[in-house]
N, C-alpha and C positions, 0 to 999 in steps of 0.2 A: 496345462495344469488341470488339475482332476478336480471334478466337480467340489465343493463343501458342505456343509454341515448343516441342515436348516431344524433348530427348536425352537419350538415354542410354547408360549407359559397361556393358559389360560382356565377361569372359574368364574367365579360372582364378582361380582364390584367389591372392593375393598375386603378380598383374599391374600393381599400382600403380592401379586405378581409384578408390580413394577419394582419394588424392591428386590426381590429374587432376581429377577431379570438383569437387574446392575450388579448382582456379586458376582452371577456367573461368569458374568462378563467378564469381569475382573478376574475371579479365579483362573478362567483359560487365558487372557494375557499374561498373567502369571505364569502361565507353562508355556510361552510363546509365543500361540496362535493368535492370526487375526481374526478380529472377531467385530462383524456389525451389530448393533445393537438399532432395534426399532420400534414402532410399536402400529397398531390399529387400532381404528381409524386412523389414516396419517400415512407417515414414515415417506412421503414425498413431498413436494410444494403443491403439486394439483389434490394427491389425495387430502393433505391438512386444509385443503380449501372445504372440501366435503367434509371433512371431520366435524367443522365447527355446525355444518347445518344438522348432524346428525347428533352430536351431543348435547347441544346448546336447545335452550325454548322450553314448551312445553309439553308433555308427554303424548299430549295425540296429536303432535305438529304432522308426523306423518304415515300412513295407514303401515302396519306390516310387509305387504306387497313392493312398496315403494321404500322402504327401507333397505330392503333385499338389492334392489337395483342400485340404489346409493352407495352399499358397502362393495357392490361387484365391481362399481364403476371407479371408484375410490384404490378395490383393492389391485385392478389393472393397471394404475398407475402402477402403484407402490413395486409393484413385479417387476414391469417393462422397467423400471428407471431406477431399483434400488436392488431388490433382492434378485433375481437372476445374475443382474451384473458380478453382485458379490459374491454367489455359488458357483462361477464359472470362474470368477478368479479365485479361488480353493479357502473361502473364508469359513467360519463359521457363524452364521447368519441368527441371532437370536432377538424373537420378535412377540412381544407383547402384545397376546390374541392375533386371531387371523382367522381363516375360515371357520372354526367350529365354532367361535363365536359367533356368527350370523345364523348358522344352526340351529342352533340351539336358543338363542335371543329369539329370532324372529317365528321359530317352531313356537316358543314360549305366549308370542302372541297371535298367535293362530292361523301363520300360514305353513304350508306344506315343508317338512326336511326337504321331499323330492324337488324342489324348485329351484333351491339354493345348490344341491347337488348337481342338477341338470346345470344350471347358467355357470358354477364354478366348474366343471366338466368342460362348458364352451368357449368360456372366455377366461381362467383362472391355467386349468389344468398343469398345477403344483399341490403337492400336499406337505405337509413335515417330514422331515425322518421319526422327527421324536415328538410328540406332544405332554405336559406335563399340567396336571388339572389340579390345582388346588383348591381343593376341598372346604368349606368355611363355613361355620355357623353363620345362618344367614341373616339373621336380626343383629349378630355382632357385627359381621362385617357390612350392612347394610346401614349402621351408625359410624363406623371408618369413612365411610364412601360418603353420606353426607358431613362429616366433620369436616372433611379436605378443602369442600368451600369451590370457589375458582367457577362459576358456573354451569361445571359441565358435569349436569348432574341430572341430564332427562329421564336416563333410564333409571336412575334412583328415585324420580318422582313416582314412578307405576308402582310402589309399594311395596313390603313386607312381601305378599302373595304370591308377587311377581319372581322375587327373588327365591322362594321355594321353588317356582318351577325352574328358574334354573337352574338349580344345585339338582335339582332331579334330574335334567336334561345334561346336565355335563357327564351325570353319573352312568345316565343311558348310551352317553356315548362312547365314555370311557369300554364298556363295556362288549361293543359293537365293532371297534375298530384298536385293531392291536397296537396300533402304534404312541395307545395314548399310557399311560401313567398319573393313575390318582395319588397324591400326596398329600394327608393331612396338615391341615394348618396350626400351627401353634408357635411352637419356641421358632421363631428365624433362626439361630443358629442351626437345631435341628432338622427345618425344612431346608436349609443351603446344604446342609451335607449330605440329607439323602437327594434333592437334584442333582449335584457332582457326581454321587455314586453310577446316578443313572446316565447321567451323560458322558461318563468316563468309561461306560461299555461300547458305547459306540464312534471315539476319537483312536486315529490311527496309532 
């Protein structure tokens, strides 16, 4: 069986990508495919263990540098145990953030892009087929992301500030690596039809 399909959705906290993430889903079962649905931090039992230490507390619980190592460590699970297995049995694999959010996150608080590239190089070495960046006004979506409540809301404690850099840095990235796709946020109907558009260029 032929490899599948790995997208993934990612932007600022409270851009609407868990949402998104569950229609697409839905849309491609609807045309037959199987399709995993996941998310990061998480999407195994060891990485969800790490999740909670990386979401949960308070915002300087832990330095940048070590943040980096907790989502690598995190996102090795996730690989080894969930998404590989699913791209080799010919699924289409979609996953809520992944690596360009630790990019971009931990770039934001001042450690190196090259570090997270080098260590996801050494110990990750997957990328997306597709990435799709939803774009969000970030004071808007920075009041979504605290409304939701549930307390996992660290990285919404670092501020407004925080959340400029990065709606900058997703933009930076978008631009640097083809494989990503900015989508403006607004109407959900009309951000679900333009993801299908894009994701139905690249199904068999």
């Amino acid at each position: 069986m032929g490899r599948g399909l790995f997208v993934t959705l990612e932007g600022i906290d409270g851009a609407g990508k868990s949402t998104q993430a569950r229609r697409l889903a839905g849309w491609l079962r609807g045309l037959g495919h199987r399709v995993e649905e996941t998310r990061e931090p998480g999407g195994s039992p060891g990485a969800e263990e790490i999740r909670r230490l990386l979401v949960e507390g308070p915002p300087g619980r832990w330095s940048a540098m070590t943040e980096i190592l907790l989502f690598t460590a995190a996102r090795r699970d996730h690989v080894e145990r969930r998404i590989r297995p699913a791209l080799e049995q010919g699924a289409i694999v979609i996953c809520d953030r992944f690596a360009d959010s630790t990019r971009v996150y931990q770039s934001a608080r001042g450690a190196p892009m090259a570090v997270v590239d080098a260590l996801h190089a050494l110990a990750i070495g997957l990328e997306p087929d597709l990435t799709l960046i939803l774009d969000a006004d970030p004071a808007e979506a920075l009041a979504r992301g605290l409304a939701r409540g549930g307390g996992e809301d660290r990285f919404e404690g670092l501020g407004p500030g925080f959340q400029e850099r990065l709606r900058a840095g997703f933009l930076a990235l978008a631009r640097e690596r083809r494989r990503c796709v900015v989508i403006p946020a607004g109407d959900a109907d009309g951000v679900a039809a333009r993801i299908r558009a894009e994701v139905a260029r690249l199904l068999p």
